[in-house]
N, C-alpha and C positions, 0 to 999 in steps of 0.2 A: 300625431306621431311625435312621440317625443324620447330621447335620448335617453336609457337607462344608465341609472347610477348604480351605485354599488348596494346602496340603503333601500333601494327601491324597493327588492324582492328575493334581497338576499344572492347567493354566489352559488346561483345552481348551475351554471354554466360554465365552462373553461374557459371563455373567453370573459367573463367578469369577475373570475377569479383570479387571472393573469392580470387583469386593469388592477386590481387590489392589489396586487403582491403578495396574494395567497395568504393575506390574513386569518381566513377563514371566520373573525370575527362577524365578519356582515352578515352572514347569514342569521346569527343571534339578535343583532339589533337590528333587522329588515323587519321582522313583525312589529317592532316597537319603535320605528322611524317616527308617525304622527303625534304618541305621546311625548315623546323626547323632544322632538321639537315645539311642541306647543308648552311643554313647562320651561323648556329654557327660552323661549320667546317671552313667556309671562314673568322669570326672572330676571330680562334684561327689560323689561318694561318695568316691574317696579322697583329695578334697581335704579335706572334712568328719574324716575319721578320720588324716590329717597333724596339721592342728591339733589334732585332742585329744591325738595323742601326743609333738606340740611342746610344748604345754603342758602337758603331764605331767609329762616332763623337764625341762624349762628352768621353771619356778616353780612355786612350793606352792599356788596358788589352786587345781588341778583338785584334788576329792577324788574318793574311791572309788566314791561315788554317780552323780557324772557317766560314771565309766568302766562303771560297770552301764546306765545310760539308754541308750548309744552300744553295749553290745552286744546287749541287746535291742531295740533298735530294727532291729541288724543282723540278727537271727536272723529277726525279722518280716519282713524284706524276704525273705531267702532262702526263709521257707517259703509266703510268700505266692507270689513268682516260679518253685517247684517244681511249682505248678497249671497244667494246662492246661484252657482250657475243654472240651474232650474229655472230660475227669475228671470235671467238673461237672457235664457232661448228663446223664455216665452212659449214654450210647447205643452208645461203641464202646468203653469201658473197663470190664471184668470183673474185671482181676488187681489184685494188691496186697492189702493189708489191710481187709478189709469193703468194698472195692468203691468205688463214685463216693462211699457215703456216708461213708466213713472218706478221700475226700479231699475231701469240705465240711467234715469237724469238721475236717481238719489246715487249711484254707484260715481258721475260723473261729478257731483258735488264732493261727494268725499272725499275722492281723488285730488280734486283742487284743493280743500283745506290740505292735504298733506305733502303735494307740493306745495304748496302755497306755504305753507309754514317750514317747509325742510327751503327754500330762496330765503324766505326773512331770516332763518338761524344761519344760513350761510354769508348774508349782509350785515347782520349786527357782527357775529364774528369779525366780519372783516371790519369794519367802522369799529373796532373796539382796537384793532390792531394797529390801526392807523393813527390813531387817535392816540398811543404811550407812544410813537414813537415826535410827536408835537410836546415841548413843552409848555 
């Protein structure tokens, strides 16, 4: 049970049409919520990995560390997004390597790469911060 939004399913009700403010637009982009968000998700991901390799090339500030944080962050997103909740019930998936349970520990690795790498980008940030104001 989860809380409707506006995008969910559109503003067939009065009561989610009064949450909108009667834009009336939600109901036009409720059938097209999942595409919209999965191209502007794919746009801020490789807009995200442009600049890193803009600034790779064109100046010495990105070191080798930052190009590690950005692909494991990347790898986390892929093996997290290779789950289906199918896989996790475990109710109509058998096949694969040890079964639903061997795709919760792959779900709970790729979780860790991407906190694990959203802590180091938050640490280098700060140790980078620290670090101009020392002469």
């Amino acid at each position: 049970m989860s809380a409707r939004g506006c995008l969910d399913e559109g503003c067939a009700d009065i009561d989610c049409n009064e949450r909108c403010g009667g834009c009336m637009g939600c109901a036009v982009f409720g059938s097209y919520r999942n595409p919209l968000s999965s191209i502007s998700a794919g746009l801020l991901f490789a807009l995200g990995w442009w600049f890193l390799i803009d600034g790779t090339v064109t100046t010495q500030i990105i070191e080798d560390k930052h190009q590690a944080i950005g692909a494991m962050s990347t790898l986390g997103l892929f093996m997290v997004n290779a789950i289906s909740a199918e896989m996790l019930n475990g109710e109509g998936y058998h096949d694969g390597c040890l079964g639903s349970t061997g795709a919760r520990v792959w779900l709970i690795i790729g979780l860790v790469c991407s906190f694990g790498s959203f802590i180091a980008s938050i640490w280098v940030m700060v140790v980078a911060y620290l670090q101009q104001g020392t002469p």
